[in-house]
N, C-alpha and C positions, 0 to 999 in steps of 0.2 A: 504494500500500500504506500502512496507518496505521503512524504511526511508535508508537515504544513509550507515549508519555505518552498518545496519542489512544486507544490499546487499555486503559490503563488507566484512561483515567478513562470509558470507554464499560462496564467492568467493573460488574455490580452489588455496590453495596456489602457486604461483609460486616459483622457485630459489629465493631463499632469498639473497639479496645481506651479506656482511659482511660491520659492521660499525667499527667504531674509534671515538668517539667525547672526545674535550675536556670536562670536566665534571662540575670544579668551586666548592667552597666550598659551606657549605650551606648554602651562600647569593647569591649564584644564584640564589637562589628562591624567590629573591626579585628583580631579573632586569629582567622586563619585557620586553625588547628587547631579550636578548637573551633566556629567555623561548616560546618565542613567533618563534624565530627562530626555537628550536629545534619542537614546535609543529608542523609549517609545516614541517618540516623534516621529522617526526614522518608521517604526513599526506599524504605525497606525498609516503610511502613503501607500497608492499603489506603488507597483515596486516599477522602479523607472530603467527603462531599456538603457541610457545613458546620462549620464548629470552634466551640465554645463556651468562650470563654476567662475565667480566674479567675485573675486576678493578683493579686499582693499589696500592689500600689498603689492599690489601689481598695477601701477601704473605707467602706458605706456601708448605713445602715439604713431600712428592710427592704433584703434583693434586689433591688437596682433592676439594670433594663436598661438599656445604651447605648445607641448611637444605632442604627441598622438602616437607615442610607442612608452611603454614604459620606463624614467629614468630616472636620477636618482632625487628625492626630495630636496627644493629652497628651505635650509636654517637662517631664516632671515631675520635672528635676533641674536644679543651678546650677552656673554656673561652666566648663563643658566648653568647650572649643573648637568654633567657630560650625559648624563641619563636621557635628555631630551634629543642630544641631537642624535641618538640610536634609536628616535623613531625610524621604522619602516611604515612605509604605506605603498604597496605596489601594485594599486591599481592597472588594470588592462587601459592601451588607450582607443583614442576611438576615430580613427581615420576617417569614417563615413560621417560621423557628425561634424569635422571637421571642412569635410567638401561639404557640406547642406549650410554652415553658419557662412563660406566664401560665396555661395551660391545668395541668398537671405540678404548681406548686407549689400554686395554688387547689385542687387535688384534694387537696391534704395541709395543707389548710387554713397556707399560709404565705404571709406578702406577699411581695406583689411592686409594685414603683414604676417609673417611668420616667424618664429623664435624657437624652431624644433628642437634644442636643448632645454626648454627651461621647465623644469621641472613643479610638481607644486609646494606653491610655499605654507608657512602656515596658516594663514587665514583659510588656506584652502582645505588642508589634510586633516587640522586638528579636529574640525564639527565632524570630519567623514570617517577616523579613527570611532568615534561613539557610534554615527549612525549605520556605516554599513562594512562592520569592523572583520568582515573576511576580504573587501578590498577585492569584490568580485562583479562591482559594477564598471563600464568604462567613465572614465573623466576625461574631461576635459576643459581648460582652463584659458578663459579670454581675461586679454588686460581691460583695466580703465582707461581708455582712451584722452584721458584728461578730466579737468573736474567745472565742466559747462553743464550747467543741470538741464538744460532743452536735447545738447548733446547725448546726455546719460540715458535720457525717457526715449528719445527716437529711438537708441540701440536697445531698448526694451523692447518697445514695439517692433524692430524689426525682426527681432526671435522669438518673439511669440506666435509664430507658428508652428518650431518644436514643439509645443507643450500637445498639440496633436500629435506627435509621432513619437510620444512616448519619454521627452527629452525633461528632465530634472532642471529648470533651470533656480540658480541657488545662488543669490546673492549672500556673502561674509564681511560680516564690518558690524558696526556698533551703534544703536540710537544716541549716547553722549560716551563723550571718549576725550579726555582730558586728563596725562597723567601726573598734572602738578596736585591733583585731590586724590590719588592711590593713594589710598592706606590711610585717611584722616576718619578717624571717626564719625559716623553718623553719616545719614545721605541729606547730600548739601540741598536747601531749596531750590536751586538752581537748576538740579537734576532732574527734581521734581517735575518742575513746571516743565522743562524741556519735554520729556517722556509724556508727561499726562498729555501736552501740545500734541506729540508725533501719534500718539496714541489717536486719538480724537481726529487727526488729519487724514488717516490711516484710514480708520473703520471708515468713514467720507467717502475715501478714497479722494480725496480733494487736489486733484493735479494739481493745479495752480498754485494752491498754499505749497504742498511739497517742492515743488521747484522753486520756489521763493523764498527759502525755508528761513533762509540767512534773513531777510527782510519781516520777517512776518513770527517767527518763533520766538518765542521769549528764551532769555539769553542762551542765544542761538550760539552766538560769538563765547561763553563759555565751556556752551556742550561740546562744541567741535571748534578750537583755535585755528586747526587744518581740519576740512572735514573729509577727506578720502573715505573715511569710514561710515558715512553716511551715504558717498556715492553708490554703492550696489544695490541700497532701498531702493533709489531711482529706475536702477535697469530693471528689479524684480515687480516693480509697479508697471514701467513699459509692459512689461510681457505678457501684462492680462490688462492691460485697460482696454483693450477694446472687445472685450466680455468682459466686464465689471464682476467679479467674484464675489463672493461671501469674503469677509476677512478673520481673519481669528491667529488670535496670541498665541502658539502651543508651551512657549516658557517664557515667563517676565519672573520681577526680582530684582534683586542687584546685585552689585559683585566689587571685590574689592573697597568694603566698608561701606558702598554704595556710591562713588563714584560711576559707576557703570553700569549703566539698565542693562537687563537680561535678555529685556523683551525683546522675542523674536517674533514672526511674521509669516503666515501663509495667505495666501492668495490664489484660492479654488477649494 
């Protein structure tokens, strides 16, 4: 008899919804509460033929692809103890997703480049360590193109066509992300309001406010001094606005004394 994983991934794929999770450095791989979250989260999706990932540590102009075979993991942080940088993640890659995103954005007349070395970094690997930790789904990994919030939303919209052919797409990065408030006690009001703001612009689904976020958010300029890490909300909102989804939280909280919402994002 097939066991549960074999019936589901023998399942034809549905609409895939579009994610956002916060991501954590890589000592998230050490709190088991919130890996544990992200695994049901992971559990409760259809299972996705391949993931398209957009993390906040990768920016890079035009659109360029990663690699599409697999090679060895971006430690794109200092200092941690050697235990982190002996993560593996050896995801299969995925060639064919890779000619469909050349094919997608050429149609909307927007570049695209290649960068077949470059491995995933952590924004990428560490939420995929929790959620699909046999590393048996392919990935594949598009840069941020820069940080033009109209820019970020078209290249949403224009992969949201994957999300019919089964494709993960999964934006990583942070709703506030400032690490001069790591490690102070207590979650600053400032955190607050930003979150409860993106929270509320979210469920909306509120284009406008979100691209404007900097103008319109309350202290916007604190949650994010650089925002990269708000850039991937952008592309994982392009990818369903135009079928408007249900939206829903599957982890909030905060992290790192509360400096950093948790809140993560689905959209379908």
């Amino acid at each position: 008899m097939a066991t549960t994983e074999e019936q589901r991934s023998s399942t034809p794929t549905s609409r895939m919804p579009a994610l956002f999770a916060a991501h954590g450095a890589p000592v998230l791989l050490d709190d088991a509460v919130w890996m544990a979250e992200l695994a049901a989260w992971a559990r409760a999706l259809p299972r996705p033929k391949s993931v398209l990932m957009v993390s906040a540590h990768w920016e890079a102009r035009p659109a360029t692809l990663g690699a599409t075979r697999t090679v060895p993991l971006v430690y794109d942080f200092y200092g941690f103890p050697e235990r982190y940088y002996q993560t593996r993640y050896a995801a299969p890659g995925a060639p064919d997703l890779a000619a469909r995103v050349r094919e997608l954005l050429r149609e909307r007349d927007l570049a695209v480049a290649e960068e077949p070395t470059r491995g995933l970094d952590h924004g990428a690997y560490v939420p995929l360590v929790a959620m699909f930790p046999s590393a048996d789904v392919p990935v594949l990994q598009l840069s941020i193109p820069g940080l033009d919030p109209q820019a970020l939303f078209r290249l949403g919209r224009a992969l949201g066509p994957l999300r019919d052919e089964g494709v993960l797409i999964f934006g990583s990065g942070f709703l506030t992300h400032n690490l001069r408030y790591a490690f102070r006690p207590g979650t600053p009001g400032w955190a607050r309001e930003f979150d409860d703001w993106a929270a509320d612009a979210l469920t909306r689904l509120d284009v406008d406010a979100l691209q404007d976020f900097r103008a319109r958010a309350p202290a916007a300029s604190t949650a994010h001094p650089t925002w990269e890490h708000f850039a991937p909300v952008l592309v994982a909102v392009g990818a369903a606005a135009d079928d408007p989804p249900r939206v829903t939280f599957p982890i909030t909280g905060w992290w790192m004394d509360g400096a950093f919402t948790r809140r993560s994002l689905q959209l379908g």
